[in-house]
C-alpha positions as CSV (number, residue, x, y, z in Angstrom):
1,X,138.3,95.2,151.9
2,X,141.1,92.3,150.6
3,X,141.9,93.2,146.9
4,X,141.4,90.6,144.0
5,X,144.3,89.5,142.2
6,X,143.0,88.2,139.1
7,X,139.8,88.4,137.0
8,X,137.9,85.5,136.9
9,X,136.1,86.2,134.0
10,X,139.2,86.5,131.9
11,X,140.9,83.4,133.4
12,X,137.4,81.2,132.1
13,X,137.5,83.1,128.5
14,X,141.2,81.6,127.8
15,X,140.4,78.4,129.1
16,X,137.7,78.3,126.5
17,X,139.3,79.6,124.0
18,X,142.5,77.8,124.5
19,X,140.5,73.9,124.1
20,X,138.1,75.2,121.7
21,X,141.6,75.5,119.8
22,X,143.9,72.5,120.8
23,X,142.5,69.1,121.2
24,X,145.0,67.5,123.3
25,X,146.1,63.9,123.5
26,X,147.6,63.6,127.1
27,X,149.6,60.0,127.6
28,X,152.1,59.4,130.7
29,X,155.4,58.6,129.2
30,X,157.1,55.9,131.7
31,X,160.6,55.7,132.4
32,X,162.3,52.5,131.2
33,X,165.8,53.4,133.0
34,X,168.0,56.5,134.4
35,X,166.6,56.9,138.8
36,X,169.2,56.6,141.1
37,X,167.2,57.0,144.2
38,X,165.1,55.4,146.1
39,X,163.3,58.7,148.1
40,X,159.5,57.2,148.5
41,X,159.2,55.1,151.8
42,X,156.3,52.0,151.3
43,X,155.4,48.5,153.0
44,X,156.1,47.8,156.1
45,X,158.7,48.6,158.1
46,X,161.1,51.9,159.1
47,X,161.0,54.4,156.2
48,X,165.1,53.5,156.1
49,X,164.3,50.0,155.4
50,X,162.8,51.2,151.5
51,X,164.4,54.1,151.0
52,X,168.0,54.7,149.9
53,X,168.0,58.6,150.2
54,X,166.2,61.2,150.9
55,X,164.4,64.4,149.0
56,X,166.1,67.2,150.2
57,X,169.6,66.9,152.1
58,X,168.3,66.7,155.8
59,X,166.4,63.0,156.0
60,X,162.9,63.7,154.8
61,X,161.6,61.6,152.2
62,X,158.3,61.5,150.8
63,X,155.6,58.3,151.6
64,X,152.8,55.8,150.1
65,X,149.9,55.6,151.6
66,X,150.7,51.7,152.0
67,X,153.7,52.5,154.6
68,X,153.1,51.1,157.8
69,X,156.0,51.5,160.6
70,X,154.3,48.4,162.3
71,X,152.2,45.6,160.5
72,X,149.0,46.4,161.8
73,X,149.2,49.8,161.9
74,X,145.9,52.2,160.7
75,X,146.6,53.1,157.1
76,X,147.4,56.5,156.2
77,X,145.0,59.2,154.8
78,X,147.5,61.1,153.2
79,X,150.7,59.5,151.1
80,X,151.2,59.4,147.6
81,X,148.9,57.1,145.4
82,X,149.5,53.4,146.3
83,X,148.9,52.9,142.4
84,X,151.8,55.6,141.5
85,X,149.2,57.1,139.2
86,X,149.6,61.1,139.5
87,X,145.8,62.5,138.1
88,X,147.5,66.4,137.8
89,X,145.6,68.7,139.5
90,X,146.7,71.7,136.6
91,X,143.1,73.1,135.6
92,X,144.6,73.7,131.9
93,X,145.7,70.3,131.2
94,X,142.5,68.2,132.4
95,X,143.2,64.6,131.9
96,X,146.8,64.5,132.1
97,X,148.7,62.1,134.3
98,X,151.9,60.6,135.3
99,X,152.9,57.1,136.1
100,X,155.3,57.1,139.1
101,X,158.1,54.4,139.2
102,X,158.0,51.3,141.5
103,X,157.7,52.5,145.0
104,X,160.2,49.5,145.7
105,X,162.9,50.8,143.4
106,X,164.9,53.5,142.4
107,X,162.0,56.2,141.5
108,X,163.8,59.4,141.7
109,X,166.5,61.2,139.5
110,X,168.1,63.0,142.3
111,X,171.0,65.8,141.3
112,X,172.7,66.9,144.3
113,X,175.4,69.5,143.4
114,X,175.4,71.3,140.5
115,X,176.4,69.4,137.0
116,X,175.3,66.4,138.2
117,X,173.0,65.1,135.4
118,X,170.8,61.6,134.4
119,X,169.2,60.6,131.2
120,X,165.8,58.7,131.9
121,X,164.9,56.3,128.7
122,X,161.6,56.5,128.2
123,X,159.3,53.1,128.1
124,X,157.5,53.7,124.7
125,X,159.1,56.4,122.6
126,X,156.4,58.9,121.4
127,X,156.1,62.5,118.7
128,X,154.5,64.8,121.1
129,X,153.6,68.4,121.1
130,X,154.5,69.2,124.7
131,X,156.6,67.1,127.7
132,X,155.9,67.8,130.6
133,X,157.8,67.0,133.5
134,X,157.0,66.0,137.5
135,X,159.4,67.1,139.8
136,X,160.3,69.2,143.2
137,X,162.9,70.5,145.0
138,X,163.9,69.6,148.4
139,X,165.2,72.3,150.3
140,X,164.6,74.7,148.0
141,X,164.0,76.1,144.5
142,X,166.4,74.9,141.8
143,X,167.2,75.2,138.4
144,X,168.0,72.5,135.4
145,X,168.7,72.1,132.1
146,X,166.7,69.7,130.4
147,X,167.7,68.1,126.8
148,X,164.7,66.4,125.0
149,X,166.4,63.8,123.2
150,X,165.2,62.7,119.5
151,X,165.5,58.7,117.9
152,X,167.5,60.2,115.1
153,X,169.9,61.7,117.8
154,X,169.1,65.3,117.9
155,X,168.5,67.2,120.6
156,X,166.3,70.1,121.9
157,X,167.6,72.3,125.0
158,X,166.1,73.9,127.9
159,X,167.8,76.1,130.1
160,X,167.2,77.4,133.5
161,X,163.9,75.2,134.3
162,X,162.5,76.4,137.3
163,X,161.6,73.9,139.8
164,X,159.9,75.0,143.1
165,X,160.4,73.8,146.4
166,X,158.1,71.2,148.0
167,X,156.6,73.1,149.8
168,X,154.6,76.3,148.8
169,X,155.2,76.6,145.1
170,X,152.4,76.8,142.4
171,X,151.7,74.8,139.6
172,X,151.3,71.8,141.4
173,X,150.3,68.3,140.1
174,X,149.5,66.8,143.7
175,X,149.5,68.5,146.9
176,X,149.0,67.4,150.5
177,X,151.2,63.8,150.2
178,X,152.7,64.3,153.1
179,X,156.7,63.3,154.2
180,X,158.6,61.2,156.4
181,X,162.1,61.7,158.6
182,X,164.0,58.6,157.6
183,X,166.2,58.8,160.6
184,X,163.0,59.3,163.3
185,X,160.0,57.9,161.4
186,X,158.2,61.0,162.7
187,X,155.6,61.4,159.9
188,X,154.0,65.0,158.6
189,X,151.0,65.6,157.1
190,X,151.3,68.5,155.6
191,X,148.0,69.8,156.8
192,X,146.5,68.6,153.4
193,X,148.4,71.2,151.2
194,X,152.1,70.3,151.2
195,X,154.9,69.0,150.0
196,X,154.3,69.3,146.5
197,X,154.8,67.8,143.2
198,X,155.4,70.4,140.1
199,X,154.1,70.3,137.0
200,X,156.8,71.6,134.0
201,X,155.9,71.7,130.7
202,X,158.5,71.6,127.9
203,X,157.3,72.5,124.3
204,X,158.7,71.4,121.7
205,X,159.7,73.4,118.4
206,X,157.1,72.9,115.5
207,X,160.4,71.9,113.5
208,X,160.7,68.8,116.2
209,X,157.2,67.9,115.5
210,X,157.3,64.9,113.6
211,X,160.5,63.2,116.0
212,X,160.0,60.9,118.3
213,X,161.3,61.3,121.8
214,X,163.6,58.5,123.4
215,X,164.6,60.1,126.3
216,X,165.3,63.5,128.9
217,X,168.9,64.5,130.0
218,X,168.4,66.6,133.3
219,X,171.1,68.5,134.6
220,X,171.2,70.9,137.7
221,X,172.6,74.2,137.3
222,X,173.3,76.8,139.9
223,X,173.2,76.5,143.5
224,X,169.4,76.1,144.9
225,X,168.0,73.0,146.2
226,X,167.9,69.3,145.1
227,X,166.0,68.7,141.6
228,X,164.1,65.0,141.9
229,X,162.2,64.2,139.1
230,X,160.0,61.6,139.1
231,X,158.1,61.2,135.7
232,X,157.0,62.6,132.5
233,X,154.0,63.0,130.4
234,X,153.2,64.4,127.1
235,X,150.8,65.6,125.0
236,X,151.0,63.4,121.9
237,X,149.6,63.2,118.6
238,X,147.9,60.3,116.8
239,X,145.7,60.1,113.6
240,X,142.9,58.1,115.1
241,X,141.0,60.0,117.3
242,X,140.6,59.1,121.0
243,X,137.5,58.2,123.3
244,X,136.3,60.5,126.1
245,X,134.3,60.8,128.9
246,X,134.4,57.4,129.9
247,X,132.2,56.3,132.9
248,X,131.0,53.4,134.5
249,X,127.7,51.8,136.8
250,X,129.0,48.8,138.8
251,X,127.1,46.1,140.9
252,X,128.4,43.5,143.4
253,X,129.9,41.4,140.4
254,X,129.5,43.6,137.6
255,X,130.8,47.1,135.9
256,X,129.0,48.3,132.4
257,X,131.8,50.7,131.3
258,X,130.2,53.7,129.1
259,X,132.5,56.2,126.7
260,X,131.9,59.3,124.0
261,X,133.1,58.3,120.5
262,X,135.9,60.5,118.7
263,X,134.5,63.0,116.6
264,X,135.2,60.8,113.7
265,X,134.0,57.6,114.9
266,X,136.4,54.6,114.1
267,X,135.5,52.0,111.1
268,X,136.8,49.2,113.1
269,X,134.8,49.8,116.4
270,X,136.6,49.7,119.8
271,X,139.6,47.5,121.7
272,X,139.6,47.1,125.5
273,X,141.7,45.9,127.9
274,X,140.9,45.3,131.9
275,X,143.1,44.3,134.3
276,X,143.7,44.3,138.5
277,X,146.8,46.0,137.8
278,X,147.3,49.7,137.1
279,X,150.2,48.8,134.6
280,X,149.2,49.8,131.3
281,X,149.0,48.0,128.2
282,X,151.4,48.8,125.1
283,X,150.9,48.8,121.9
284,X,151.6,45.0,121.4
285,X,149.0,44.4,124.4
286,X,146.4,41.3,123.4
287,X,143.4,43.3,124.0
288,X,140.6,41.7,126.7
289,X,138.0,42.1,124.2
290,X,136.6,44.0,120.7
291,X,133.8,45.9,119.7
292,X,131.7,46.3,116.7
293,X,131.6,49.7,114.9
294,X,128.9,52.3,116.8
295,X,128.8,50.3,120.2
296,X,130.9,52.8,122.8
297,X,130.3,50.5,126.2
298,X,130.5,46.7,127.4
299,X,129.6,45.1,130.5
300,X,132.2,43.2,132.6
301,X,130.9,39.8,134.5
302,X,132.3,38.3,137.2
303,X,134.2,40.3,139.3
304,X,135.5,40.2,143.0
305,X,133.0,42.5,145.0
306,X,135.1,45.5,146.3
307,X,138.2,44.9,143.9
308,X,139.7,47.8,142.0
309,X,140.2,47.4,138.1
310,X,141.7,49.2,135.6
311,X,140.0,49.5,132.2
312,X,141.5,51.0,129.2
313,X,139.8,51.6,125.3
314,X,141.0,52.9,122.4
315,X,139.6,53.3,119.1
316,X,140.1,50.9,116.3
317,X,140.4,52.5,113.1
318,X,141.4,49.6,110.7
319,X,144.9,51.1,109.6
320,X,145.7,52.1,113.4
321,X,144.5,52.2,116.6
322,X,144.0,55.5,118.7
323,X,145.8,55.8,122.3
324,X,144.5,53.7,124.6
325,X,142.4,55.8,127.6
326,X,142.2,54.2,131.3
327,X,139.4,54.6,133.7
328,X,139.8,53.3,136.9
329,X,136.9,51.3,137.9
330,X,135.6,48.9,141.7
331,X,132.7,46.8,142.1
332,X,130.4,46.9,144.9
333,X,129.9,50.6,145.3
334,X,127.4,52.6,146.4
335,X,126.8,56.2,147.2
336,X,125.0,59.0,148.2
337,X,124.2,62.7,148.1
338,X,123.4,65.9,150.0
339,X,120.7,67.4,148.1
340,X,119.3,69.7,150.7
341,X,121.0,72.8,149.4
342,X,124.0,74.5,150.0
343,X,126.1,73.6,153.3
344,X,126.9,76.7,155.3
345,X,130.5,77.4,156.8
346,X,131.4,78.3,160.3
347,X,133.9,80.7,161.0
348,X,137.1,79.2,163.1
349,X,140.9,80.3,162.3
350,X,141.6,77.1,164.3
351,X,140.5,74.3,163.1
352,X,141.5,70.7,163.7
353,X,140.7,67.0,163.4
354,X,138.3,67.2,166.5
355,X,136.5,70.4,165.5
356,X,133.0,70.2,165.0
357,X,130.6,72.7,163.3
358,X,126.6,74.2,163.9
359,X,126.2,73.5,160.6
360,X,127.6,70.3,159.2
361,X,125.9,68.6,156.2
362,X,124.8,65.0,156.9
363,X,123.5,61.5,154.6
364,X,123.6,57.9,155.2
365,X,124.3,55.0,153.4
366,X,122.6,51.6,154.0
367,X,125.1,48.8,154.1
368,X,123.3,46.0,152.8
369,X,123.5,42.4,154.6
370,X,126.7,40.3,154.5
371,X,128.7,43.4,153.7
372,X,131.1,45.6,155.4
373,X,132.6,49.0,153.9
374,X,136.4,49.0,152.7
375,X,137.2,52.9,151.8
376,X,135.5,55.3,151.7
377,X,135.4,58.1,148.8
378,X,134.3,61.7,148.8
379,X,133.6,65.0,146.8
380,X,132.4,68.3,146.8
381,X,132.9,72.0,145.8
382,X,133.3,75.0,147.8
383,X,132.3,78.2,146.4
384,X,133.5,82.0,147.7
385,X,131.0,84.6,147.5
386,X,131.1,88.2,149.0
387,X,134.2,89.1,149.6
388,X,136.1,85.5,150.5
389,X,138.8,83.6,149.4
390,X,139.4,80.1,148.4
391,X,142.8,79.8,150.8
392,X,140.0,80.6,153.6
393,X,138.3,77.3,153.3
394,X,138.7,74.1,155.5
395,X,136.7,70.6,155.2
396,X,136.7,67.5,156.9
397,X,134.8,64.5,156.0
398,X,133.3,62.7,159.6
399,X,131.6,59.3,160.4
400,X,129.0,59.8,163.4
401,X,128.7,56.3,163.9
402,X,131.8,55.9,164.7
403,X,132.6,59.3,166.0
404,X,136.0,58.9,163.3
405,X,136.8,61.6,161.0
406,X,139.9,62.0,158.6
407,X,143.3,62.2,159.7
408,X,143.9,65.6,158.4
409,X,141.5,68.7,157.3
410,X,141.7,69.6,153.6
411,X,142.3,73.2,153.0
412,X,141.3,75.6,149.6
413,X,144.2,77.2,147.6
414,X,144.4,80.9,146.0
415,X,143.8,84.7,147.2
416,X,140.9,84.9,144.9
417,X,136.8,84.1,144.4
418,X,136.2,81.5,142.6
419,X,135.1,77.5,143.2
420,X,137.7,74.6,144.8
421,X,136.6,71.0,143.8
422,X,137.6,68.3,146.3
423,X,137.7,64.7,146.0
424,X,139.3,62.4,148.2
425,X,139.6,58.6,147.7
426,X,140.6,55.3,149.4
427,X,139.2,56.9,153.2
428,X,139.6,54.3,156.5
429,X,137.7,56.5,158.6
430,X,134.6,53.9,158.2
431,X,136.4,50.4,157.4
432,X,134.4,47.4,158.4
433,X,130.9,49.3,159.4
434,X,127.8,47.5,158.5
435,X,124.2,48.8,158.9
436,X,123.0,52.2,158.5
437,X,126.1,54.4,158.2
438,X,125.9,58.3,159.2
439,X,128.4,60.6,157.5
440,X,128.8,64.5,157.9
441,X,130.8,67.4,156.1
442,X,132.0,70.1,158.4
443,X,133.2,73.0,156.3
444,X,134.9,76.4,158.4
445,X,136.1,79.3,157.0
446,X,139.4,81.2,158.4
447,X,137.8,84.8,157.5
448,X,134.3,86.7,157.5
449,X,131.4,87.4,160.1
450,X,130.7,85.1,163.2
451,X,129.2,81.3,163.7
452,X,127.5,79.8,160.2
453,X,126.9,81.7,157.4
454,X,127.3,81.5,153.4
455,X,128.5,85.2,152.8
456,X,131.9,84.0,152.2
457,X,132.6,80.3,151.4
458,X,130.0,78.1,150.9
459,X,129.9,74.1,150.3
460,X,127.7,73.9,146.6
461,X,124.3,72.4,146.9
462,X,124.2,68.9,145.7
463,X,127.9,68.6,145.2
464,X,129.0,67.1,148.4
465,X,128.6,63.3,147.7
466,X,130.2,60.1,149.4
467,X,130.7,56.8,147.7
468,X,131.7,53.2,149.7
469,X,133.3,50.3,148.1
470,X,132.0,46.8,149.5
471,X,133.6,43.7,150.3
472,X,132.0,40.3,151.6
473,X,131.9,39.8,155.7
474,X,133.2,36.7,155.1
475,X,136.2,37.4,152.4
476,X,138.9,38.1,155.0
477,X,138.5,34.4,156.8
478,X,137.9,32.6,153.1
479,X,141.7,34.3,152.0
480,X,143.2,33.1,155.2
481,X,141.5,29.6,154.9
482,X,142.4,29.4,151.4
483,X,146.3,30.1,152.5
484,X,146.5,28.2,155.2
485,X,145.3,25.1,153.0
486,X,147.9,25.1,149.9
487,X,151.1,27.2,151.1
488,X,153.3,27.5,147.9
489,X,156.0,28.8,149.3
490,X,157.8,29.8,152.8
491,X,158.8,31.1,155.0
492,X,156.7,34.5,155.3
493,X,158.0,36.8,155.9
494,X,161.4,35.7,154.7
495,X,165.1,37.2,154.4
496,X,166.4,37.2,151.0
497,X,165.1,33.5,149.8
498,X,161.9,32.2,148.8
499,X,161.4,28.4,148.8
500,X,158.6,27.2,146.3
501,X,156.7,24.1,146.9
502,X,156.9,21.4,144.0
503,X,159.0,23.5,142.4
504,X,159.5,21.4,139.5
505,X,155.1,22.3,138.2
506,X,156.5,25.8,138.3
507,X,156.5,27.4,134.4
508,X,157.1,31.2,136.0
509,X,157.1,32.7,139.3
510,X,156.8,37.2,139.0
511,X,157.3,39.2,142.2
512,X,155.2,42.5,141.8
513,X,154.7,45.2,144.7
514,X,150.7,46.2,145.7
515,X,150.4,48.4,142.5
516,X,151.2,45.7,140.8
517,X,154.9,47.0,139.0
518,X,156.9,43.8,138.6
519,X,160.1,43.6,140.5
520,X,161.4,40.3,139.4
521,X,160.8,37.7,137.3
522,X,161.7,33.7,137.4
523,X,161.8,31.6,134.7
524,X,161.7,27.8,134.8
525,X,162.7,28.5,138.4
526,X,164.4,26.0,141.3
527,X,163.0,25.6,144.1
528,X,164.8,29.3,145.6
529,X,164.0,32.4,144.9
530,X,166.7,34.7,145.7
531,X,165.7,38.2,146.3
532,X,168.4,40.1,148.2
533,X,168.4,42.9,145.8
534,X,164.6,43.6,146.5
535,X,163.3,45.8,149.6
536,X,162.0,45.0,152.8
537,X,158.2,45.1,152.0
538,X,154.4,43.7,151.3
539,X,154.9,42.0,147.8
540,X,152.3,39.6,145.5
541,X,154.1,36.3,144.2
542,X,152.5,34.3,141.4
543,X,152.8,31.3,139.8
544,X,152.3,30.2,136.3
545,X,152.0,26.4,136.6
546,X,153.4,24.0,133.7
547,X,149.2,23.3,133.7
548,X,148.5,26.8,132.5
549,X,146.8,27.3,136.5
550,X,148.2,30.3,138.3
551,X,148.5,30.4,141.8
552,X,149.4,33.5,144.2
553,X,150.1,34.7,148.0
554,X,151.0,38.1,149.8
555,X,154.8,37.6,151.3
556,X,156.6,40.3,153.3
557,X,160.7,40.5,152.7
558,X,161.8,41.5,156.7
């Protein structure tokens, strides 16, 4: 008989206890200024061409899931978020996330021998209750100090932060992203569980309370491995209360966006802002659009089938507004769920990529005409019973029409009972199917009995859904068409310089990378753009014209 380590019963009464007691107001808290290393490889090209270092001393650095080594190349189902958006996958601070740096710039505060230090400015300045910080260690389990600088020039220290290594610690905000040899390309996985991302929190003394943070000093102490930090989040205070529990119901065109009111529901009614980039609106943001007092959703019209949007609300209470609250939102989707009862496991202490089960769970999803899929999304729990572990579980999302499964089985975490939620986004696995599409589950189990059997682990009944995003058959040759007839500028890819056409109609010209971070901007601009400070990459130019038009293309810096 394995012995249980922890009483789940005890673990669900704090959790309830603890929120019934603190309301928390999670906002990321972006760094302004203070990486000094590029340790993320993205866009196309050798993972040396945009990356300036690496994580941990001996040339691995992490990855996006936008890297291709070749253009052309499949994308990759594991990387971190393309969108640097870090959802945290701590159980006790639900709702938290980070916002990564630009995948194309210095994103890392990297402290190599100890006493090395960095201060990272923080974007919007903010009185919070707790930081907490995203970091690793590369080659090893480190150590900082970390000062939580004040506006009025105090201070408040840490000493002797912990900071796991990348690979195997707890805690974690993201697992499974995966890492890259800089000096091979040879890529890793991770199997779905590794390297790591920590989460750190850093509370601050009630007598600190009411100051507002400006920025973190980090410095290493001790031998150990290499501290990178990456960004901070906090759990902030403001007197108008939040929304919650915002959802949304999309069409081809369409999204009607649905939230819970505060508990004391604002006088002024609601502000909110959508936008293709995940870049967030500040406090000085023009907001999209308002609401009246006691409506809590609005429908957005015409929108590109199959695009991603970011939404964000916030309560309007007349002397203030509340925080605003994102949910990330894409037209054209359409889903489906198992709802024959619970999914059995097989037992295998070997599984891979090719394995297949007696048992899998299976659904379709009718494509309908002049569409193709572009990702694929999927969820599900898996529950222990008898005497099994979470750790033993292993899942792998297929698609039998294609005979094409992920690139990588995801695995359960934790020597106990108890229930692992999984949810995967942006999938390849089915790109550019049309039809009737034919999807199956296939859950193992590394422990317990023989063949299929729910004794042990168990995928929940009704839990194991899979959601496609759209796009038009026809919207890959309309983009080239449209290109090919207005070129505004050349050549692509290019070196270092950019040559607009009719330059002189030009009012602004912004580089951005695919999450949409801006990289450079050009004001009034000549007819070159110079950009030999800016990695080899995929990157979006637009164009402000003097006629209030804007114009854009995807160029590639060689």
């Amino acid at each position: 008989m394995k012995q249980k380590l922890l009483s789940l019963t005890a673990v669900a009464l704090t959790a309830m206890f603890t929120n019934q007691f603190n309301a928390q107001e999670y906002q990321p808290m972006p760094v302004q200024t203070g990486f000094n290393a590029d340790v993320i490889a993205n866009g196309v090209g050798p993972a040396s061409s945009s990356t300036n270092s690496d994580v941990d001393g001996v040339n691995y650095a992490f990855l996006s899931r936008d890297l291709q080594l070749l253009a052309g190349n499949a994308p990759l189902a594991y990387g971190l978020p393309i969108n640097g958006i870090i959802n945290s996958a701590v159980s006790s601070t639900s709702g938290l996330s980070y916002q990564m740096a630009s995948y194309s710039a210095n994103n890392s505060l990297r402290l190599l021998a100890a006493g090395d230090n960095g201060t990272l400015m923080f974007t919007t300045p903010l009185s919070v209750n707790t930081l907490y910080m995203l970091a690793t260690g590369g080659s090893g389990s480190c150590t900082v100090d970390v000062d939580v600088n004040f506006t009025d020039n105090t201070s408040q220290t840490f000493t002797g932060v912990n900071i796991s290594d990348w690979y195997g610690g707890s805690s974690y905000a993201i697992q499974g992203i995966g890492r890259i040899n800089t000096a091979t390309n040879a890529l890793e996985s991770g199997n779905g569980t590794n390297p790591r991302l920590y989460q750190i929190p850093l509370t601050i003394d009630p007598a600190n309370l009411s100051k507002i943070v400006k920025s973190a000093t980090v410095t290493k102490t001790g031998t150990g491995g290499i501290p990178n930090i990456f960004a901070f989040s906090a759990d902030a205070y403001n007197a108008c209360g939040s929304v919650s529990n915002i959802t949304y119901t999309s069409t081809m065109t369409s999204a009607t966006v649905n939230w819970t009111a505060p508990a004391s529901a604002p006088s002024s009614g609601y502000q909110y802002y959508y936008s293709t980039s995940a870049t967030p609106p500040t406090a000085s943001t023009v907001p999209t659009g308002s609401l009246p007092a006691g409506t809590t959703s609005v429908t957005l019209n015409n929108l590109t089938t199959g695009q991603t949007y970011y939404f964000w609300v916030r309560a309007n209470c007349g002397s203030g507004q509340s925080f605003w609250k994102m949910k990330e939102i894409a037209t054209g989707q359409l889903s489906a769920t198992y709802t024959l009862g619970d999914i059995n496991t097989m037992y295998n202490t070997n599984v891979t990529t090719t394995s297949t089960t007696n048992c899998a769970g299976a659904l379709s999803i009718n494509i309908p005409a002049g569409y193709k899929i572009k990702s694929t999304a999927v969820s599900y729990t898996m529950t222990t019973a008898g005497n099994g572990w979470m750790a033993e579980q292993k899942s792998l999302l297929a698609c039998t029409t294609n005979n094409t499964t992920e690139s990588a089985v995801s695995s359960g975490s934790g020597s106990t009972t108890g229930t692992f939620s999984y949810n995967r986004t942006g999938l390849t696995l089915a790109n550019d199917l049309t039809g009737t599409v034919n999807f199956e589950l296939r859950a193992w189990r590394s422990y317990g009995g023989s063949d299929c059997g729910a004794d042990y682990n168990k995928v929940d009944g009704s839990t194991f859904k899979v959601t496609v995003t759209l796009q038009p058959l026809v919207l890959a040759t309309n983009e080239v068409n449209a290109k090919e007839k207005e070129r505004i500028a050349y050549p692509n890819p290019f070196v270092d310089t950019l040559h607009l056409e009719k330059a002189e109609n030009v009012k602004k010209a912004v580089i951005t990378d695919l999450s949409g971070v801006i990289v450079q901007t050009f004001e009034n601009p000549s007819s070159d753009l110079f950009l030999g400070g800016v990695k080899s990459g995929m990157y979006i130019l637009t164009l402000t014209m003097k006629d209030g038009s804007v114009k854009s293309m995807k160029t590639i810096k060689r």
